[in-house]
TORKE-64510 format. One record per residue: residue in one letter; x, y, z of N, C-alpha, C, CB in turn. Coordinates in nm, 3 decimals. Glycine has a CB too. Layout:
% TORKE-64510
r rest = A, nX = X, nY = Y, nZ = Z, caX = X, caY = Y, caZ = Z, cX = X, cY = Y, cZ = Z, cbX = X, cbY = Y, cbZ = Z
...
//
This chain:
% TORKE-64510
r rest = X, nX = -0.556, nY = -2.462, nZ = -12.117, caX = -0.599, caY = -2.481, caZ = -11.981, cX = -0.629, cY = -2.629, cZ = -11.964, cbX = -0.724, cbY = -2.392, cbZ = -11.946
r rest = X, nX = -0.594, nY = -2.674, nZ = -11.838, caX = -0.549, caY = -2.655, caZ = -11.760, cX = -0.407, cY = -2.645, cZ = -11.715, cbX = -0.601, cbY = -2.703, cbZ = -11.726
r rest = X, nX = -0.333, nY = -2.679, nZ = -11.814, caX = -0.188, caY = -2.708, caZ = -11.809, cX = -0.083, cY = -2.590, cZ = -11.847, cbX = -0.166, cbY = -2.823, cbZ = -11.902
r rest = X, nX = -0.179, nY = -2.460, nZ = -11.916, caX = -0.102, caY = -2.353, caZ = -11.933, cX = -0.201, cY = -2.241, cZ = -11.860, cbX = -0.061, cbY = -2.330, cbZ = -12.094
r rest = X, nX = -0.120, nY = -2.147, nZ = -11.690, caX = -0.219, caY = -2.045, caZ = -11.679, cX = -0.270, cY = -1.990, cZ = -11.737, cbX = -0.209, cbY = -1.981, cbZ = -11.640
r rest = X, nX = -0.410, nY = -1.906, nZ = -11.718, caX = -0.475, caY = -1.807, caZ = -11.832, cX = -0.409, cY = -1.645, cZ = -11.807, cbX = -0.670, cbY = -1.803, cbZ = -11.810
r rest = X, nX = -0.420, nY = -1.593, nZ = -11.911, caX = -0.334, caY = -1.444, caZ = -11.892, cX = -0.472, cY = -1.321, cZ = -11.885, cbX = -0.202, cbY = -1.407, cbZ = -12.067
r rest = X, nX = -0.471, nY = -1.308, nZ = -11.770, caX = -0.584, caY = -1.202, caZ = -11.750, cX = -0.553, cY = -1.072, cZ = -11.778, cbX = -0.632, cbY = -1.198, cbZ = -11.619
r rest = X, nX = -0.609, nY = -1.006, nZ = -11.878, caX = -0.614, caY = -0.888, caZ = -11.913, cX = -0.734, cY = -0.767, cZ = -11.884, cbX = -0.596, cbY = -0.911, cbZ = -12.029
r rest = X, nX = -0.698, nY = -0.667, nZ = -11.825, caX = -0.876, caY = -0.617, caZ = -11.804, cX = -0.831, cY = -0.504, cZ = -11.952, cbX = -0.944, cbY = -0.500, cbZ = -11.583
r rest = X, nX = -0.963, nY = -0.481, nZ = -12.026, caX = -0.991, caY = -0.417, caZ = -12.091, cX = -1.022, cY = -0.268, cZ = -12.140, cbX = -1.029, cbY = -0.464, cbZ = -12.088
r rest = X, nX = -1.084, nY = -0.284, nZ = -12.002, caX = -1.081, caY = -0.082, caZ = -11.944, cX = -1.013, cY = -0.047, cZ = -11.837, cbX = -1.231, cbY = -0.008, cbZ = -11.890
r rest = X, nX = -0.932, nY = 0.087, nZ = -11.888, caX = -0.844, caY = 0.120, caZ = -11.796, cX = -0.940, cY = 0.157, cZ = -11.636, cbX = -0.754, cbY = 0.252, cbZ = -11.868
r rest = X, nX = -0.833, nY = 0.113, nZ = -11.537, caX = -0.824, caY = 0.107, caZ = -11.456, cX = -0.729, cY = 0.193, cZ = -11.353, cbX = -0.826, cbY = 0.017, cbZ = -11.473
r rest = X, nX = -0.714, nY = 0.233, nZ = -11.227, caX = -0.619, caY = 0.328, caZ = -11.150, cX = -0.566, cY = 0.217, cZ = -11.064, cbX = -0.691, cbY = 0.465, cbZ = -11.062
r rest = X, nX = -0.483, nY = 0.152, nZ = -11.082, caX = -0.506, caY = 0.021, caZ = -10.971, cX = -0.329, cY = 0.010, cZ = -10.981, cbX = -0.630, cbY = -0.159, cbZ = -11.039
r rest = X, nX = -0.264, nY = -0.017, nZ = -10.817, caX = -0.144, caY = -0.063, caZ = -10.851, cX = -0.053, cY = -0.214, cZ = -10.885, cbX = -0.105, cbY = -0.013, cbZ = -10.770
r rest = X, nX = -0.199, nY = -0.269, nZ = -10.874, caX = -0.143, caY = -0.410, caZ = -10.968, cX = -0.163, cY = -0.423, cZ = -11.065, cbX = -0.172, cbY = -0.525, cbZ = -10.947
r rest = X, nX = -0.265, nY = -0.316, nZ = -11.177, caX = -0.249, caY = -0.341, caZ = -11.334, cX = -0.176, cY = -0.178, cZ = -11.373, cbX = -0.435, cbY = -0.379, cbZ = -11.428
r rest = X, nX = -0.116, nY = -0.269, nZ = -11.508, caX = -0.012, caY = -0.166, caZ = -11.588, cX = -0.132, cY = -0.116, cZ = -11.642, cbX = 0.122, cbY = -0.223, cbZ = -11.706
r rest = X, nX = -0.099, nY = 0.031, nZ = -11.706, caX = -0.126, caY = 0.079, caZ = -11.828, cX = -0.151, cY = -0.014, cZ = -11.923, cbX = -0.035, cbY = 0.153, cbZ = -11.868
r rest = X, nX = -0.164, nY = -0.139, nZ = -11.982, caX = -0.194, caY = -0.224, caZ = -12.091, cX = -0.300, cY = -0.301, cZ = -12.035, cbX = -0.076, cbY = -0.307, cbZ = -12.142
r rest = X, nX = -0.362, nY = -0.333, nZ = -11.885, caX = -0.443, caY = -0.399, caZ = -11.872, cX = -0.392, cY = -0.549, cZ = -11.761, cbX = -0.485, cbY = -0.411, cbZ = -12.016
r rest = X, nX = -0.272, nY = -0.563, nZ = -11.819, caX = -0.182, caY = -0.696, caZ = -11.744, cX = -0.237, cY = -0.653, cZ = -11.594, cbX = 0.034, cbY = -0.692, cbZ = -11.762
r rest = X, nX = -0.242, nY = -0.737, nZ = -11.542, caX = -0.291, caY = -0.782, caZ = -11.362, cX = -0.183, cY = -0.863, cZ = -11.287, cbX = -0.443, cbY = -0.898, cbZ = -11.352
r rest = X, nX = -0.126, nY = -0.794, nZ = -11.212, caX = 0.008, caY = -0.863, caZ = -11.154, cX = -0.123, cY = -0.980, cZ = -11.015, cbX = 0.170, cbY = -0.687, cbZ = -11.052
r rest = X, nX = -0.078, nY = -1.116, nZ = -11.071, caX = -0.172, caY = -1.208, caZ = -11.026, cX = -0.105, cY = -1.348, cZ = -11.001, cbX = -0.285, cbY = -1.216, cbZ = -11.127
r rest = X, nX = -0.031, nY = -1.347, nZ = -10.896, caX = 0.064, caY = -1.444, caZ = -10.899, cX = 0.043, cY = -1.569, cZ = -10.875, cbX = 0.146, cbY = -1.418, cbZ = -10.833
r rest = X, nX = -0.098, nY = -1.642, nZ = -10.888, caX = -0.197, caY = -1.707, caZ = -10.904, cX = -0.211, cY = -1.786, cZ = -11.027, cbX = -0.285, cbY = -1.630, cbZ = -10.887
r rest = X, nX = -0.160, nY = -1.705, nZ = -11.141, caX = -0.173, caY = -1.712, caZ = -11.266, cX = -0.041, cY = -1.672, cZ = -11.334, cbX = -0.283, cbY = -1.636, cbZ = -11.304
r rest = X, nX = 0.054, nY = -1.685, nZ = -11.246, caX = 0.181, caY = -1.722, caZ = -11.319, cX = 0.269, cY = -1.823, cZ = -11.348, cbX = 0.241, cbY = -1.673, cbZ = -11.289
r rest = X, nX = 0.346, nY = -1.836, nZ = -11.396, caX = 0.396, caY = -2.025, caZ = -11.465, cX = 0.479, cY = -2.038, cZ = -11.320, cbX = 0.543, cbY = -2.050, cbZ = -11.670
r rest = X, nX = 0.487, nY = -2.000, nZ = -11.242, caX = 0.596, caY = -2.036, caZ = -11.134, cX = 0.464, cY = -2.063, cZ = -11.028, cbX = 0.733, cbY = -1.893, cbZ = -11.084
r rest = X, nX = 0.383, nY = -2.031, nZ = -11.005, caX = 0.271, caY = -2.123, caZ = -10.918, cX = 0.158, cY = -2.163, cZ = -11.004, cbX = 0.202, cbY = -2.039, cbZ = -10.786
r rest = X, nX = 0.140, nY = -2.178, nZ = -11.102, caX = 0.001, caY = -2.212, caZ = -11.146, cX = 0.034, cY = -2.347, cZ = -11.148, cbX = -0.062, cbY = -2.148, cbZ = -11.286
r rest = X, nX = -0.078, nY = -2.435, nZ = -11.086, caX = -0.115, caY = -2.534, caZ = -11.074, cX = -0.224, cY = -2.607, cZ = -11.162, cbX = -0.133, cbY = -2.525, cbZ = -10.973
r rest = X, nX = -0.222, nY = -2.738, nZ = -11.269, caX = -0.386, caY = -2.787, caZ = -11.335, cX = -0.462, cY = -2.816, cZ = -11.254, cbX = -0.403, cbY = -2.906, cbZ = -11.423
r rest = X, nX = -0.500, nY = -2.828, nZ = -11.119, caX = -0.639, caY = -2.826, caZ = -11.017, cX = -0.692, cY = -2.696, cZ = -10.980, cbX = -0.613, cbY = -2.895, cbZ = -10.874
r rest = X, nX = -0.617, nY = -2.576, nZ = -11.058, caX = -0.646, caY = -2.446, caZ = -10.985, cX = -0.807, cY = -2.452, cZ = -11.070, cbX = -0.515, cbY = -2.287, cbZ = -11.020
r rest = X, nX = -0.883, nY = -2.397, nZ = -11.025, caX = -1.004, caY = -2.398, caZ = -11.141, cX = -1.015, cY = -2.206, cZ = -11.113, cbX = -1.196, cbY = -2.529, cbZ = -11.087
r rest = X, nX = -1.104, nY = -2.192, nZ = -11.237, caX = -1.197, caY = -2.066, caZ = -11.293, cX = -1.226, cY = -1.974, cZ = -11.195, cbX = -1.335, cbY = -2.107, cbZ = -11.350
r rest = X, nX = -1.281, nY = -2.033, nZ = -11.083, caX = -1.338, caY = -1.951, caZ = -11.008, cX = -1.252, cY = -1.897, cZ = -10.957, cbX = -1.417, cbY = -1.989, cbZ = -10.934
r rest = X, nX = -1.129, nY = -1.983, nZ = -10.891, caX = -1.037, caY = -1.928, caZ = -10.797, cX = -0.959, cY = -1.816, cZ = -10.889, cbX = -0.936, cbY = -2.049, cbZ = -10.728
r rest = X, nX = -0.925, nY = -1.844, nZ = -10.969, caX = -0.878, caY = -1.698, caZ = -11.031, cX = -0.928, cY = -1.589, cZ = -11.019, cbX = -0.873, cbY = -1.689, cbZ = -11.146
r rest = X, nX = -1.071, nY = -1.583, nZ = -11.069, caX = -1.157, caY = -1.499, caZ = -11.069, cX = -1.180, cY = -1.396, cZ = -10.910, cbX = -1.271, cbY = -1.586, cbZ = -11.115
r rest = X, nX = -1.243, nY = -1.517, nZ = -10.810, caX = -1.193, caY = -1.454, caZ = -10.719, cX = -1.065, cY = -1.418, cZ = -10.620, cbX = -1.250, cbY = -1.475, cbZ = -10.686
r rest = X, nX = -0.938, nY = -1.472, nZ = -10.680, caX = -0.861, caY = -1.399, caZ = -10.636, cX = -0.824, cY = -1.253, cZ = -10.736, cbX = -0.756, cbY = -1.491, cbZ = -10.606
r rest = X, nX = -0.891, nY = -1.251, nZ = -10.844, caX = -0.885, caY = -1.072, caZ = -10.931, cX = -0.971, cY = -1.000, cZ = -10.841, cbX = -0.965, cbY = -1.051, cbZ = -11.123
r rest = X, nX = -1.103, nY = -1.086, nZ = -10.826, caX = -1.161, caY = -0.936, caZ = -10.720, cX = -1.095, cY = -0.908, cZ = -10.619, cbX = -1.299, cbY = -0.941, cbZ = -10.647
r rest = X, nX = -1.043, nY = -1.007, nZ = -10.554, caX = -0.991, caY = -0.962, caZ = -10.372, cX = -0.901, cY = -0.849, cZ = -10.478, cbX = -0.862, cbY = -1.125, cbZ = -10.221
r rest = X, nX = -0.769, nY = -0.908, nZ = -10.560, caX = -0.683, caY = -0.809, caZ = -10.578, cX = -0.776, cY = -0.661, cZ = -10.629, cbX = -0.570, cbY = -0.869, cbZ = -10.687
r rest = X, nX = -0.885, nY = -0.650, nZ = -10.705, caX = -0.919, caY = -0.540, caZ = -10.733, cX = -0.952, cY = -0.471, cZ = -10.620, cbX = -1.004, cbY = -0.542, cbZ = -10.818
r rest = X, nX = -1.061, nY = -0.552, nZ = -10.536, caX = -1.075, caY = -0.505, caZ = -10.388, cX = -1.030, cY = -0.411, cZ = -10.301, cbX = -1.050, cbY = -0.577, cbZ = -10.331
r rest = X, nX = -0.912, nY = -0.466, nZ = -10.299, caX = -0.793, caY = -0.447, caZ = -10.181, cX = -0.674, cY = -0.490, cZ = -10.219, cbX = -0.815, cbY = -0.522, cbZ = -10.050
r rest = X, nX = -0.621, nY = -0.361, nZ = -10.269, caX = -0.455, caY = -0.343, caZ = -10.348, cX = -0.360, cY = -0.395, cZ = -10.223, cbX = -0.402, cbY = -0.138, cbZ = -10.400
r rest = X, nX = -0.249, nY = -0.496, nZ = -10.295, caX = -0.207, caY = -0.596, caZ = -10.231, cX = -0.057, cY = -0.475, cZ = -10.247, cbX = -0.227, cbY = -0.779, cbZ = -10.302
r rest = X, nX = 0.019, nY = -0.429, nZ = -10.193, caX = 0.140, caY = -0.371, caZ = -10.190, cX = 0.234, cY = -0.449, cZ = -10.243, cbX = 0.173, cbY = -0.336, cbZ = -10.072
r rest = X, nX = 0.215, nY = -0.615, nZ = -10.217, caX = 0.370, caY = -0.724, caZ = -10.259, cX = 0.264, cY = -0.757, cZ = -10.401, cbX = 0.434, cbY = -0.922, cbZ = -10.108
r rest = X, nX = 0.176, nY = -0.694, nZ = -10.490, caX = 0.156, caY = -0.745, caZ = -10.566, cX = 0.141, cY = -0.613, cZ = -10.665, cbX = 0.065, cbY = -0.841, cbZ = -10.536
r rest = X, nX = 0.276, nY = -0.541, nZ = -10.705, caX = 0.227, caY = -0.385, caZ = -10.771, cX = 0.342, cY = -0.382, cZ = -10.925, cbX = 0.277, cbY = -0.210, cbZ = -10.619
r rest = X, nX = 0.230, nY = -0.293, nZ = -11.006, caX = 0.304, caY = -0.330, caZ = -11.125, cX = 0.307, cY = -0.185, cZ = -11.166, cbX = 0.234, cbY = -0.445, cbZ = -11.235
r rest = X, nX = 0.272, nY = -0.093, nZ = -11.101, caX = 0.304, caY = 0.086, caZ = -11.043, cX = 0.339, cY = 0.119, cZ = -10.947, cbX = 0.214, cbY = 0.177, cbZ = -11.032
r rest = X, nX = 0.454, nY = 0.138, nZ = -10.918, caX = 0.482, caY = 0.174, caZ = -10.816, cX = 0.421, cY = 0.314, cZ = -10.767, cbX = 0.604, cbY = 0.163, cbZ = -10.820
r rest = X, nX = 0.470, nY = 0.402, nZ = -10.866, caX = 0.339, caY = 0.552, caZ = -10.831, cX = 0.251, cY = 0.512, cZ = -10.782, cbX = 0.261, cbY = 0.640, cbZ = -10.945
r rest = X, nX = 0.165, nY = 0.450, nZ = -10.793, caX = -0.009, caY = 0.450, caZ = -10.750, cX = 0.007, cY = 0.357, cZ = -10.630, cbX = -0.140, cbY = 0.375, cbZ = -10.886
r rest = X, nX = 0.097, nY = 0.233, nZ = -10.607, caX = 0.152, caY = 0.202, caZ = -10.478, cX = 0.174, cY = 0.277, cZ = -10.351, cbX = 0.252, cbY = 0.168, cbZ = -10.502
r rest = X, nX = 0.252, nY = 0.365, nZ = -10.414, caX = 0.328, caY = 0.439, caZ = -10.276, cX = 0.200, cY = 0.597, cZ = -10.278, cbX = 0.569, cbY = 0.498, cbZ = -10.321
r rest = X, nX = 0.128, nY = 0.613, nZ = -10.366, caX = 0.081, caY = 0.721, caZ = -10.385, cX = -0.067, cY = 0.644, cZ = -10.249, cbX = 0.057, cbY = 0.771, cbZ = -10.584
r rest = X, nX = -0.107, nY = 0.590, nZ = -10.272, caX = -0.215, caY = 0.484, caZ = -10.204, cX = -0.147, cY = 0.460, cZ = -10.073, cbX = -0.243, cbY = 0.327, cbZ = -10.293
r rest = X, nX = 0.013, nY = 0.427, nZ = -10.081, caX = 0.014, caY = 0.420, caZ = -9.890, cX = 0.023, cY = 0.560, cZ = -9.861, cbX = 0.166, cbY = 0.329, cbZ = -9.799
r rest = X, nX = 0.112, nY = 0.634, nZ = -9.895, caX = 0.170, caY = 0.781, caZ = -9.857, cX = 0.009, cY = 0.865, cZ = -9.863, cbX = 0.313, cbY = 0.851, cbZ = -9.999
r rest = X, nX = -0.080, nY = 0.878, nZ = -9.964, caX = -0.148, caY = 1.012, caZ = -9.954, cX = -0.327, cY = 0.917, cZ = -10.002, cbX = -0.058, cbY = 1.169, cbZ = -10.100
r rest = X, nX = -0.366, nY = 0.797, nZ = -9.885, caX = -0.462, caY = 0.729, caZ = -9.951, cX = -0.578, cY = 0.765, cZ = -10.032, cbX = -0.500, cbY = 0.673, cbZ = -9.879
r rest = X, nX = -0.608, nY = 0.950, nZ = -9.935, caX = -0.755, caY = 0.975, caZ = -9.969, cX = -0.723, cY = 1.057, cZ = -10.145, cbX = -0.847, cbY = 1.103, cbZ = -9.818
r rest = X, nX = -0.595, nY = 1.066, nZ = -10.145, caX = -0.612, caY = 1.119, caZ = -10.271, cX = -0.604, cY = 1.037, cZ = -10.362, cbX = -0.539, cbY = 1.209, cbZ = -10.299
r rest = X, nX = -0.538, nY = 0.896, nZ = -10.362, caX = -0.542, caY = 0.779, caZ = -10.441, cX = -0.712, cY = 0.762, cZ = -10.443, cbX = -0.447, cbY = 0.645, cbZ = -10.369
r rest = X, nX = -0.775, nY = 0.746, nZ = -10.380, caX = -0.905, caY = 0.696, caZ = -10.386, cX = -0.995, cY = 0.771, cZ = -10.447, cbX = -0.951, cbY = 0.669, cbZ = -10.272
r rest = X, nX = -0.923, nY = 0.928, nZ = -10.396, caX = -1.030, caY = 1.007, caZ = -10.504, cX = -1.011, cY = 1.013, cZ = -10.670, cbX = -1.028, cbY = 1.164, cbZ = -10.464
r rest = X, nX = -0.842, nY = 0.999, nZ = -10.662, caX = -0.829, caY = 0.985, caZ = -10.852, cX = -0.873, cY = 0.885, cZ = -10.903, cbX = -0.692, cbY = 0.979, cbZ = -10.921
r rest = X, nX = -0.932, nY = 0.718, nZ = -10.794, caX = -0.907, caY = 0.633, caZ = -10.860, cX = -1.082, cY = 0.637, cZ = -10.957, cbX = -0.848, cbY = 0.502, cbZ = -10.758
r rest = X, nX = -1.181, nY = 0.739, nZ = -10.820, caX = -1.294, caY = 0.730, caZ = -10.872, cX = -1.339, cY = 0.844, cZ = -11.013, cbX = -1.375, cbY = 0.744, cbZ = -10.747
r rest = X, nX = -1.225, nY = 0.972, nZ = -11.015, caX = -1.215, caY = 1.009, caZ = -11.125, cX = -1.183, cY = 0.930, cZ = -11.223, cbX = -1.154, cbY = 1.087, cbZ = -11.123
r rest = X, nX = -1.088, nY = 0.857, nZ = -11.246, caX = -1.073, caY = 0.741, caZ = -11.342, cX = -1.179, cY = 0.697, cZ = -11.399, cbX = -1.022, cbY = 0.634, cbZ = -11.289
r rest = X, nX = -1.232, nY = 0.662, nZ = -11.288, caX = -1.318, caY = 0.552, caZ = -11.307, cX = -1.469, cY = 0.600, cZ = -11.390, cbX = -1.342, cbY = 0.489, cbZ = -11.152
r rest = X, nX = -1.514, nY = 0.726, nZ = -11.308, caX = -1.598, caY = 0.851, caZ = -11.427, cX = -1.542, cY = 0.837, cZ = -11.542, cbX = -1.582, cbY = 1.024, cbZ = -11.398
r rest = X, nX = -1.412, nY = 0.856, nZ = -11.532, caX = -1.387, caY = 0.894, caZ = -11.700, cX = -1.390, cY = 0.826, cZ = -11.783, cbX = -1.284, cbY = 0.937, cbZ = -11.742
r rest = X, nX = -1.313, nY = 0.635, nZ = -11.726, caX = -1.300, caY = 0.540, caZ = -11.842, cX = -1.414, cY = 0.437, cZ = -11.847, cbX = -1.165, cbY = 0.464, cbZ = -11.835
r rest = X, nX = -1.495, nY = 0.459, nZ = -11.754, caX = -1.596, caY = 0.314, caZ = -11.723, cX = -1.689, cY = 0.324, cZ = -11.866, cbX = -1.722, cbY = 0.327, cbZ = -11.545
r rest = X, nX = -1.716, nY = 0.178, nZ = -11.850, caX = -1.816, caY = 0.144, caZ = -11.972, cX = -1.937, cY = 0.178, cZ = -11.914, cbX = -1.819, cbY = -0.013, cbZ = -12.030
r rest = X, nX = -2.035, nY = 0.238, nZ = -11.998, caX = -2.159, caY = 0.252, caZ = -11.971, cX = -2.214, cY = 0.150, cZ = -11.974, cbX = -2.216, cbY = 0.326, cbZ = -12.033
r rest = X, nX = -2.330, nY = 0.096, nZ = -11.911, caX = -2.386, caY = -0.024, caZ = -11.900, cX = -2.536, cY = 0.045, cZ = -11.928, cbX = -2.351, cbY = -0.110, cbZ = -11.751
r rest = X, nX = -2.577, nY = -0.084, nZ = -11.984, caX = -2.736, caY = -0.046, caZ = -12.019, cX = -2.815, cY = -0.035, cZ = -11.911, cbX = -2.810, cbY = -0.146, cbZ = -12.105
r rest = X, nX = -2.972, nY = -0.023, nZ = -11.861, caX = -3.030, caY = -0.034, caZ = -11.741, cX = -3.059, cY = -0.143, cZ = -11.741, cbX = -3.122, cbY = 0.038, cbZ = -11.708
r rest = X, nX = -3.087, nY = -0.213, nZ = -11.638, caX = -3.137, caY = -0.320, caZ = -11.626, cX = -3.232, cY = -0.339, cZ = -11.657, cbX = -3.133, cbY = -0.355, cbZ = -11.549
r rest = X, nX = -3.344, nY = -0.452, nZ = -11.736, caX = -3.464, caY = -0.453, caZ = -11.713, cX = -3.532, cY = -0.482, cZ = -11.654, cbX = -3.500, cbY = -0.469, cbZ = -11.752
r rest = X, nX = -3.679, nY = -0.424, nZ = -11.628, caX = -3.781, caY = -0.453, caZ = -11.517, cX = -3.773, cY = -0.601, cZ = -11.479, cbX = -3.933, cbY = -0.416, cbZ = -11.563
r rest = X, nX = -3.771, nY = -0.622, nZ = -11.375, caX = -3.803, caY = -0.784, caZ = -11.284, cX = -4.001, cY = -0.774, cZ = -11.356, cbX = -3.777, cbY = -0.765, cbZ = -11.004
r rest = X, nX = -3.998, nY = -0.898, nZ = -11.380, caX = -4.150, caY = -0.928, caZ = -11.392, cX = -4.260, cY = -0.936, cZ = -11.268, cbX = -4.155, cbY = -1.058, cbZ = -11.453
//
């Protein structure tokens, strides 16, 4: 970095039609055909949330879960939150504010 994009991988599966099954994030932000050395950290970052956000259709690396999300949304949304029960990391509680 800065001269070679970073390759964003998410770790836990996800229902999303811009990441594969392996984690890859179709992020065209962070590919050698636009990545730029002034792009900084953040902007990546938040262009992964918008894409996690709000599934970009010209940015899909499933087409199933693409067309399944335009064609039948409420049921995309409901598998995506089954997924998401099933694979999410547990997180500890937070601790008390003083």
């Amino acid at each position: 970095h800065p001269l070679v994009p970073p390759r964003v991988t998410l770790l836990t599966s996800i229902y999303h039609p811009g990441v594969d099954p392996e984690g890859r994030v179709c992020q065209p932000l962070t590919s050698t055909q636009h990545w730029v050395p002034t792009t900084r950290a953040f902007q990546v970052l938040q262009d992964l949330l918008l894409l996690l956000d709000s599934p970009d259709p010209q940015r899909v690396l499933r087409q199933d879960l693409a067309r399944e999300l335009q064609e039948q949304p409420e049921v995309f949304w409901r598998r995506a939150e089954e997924h998401t029960r099933r694979y999410a990391e547990r997180r500890s509680p937070e601790p008390p504010s003083p």
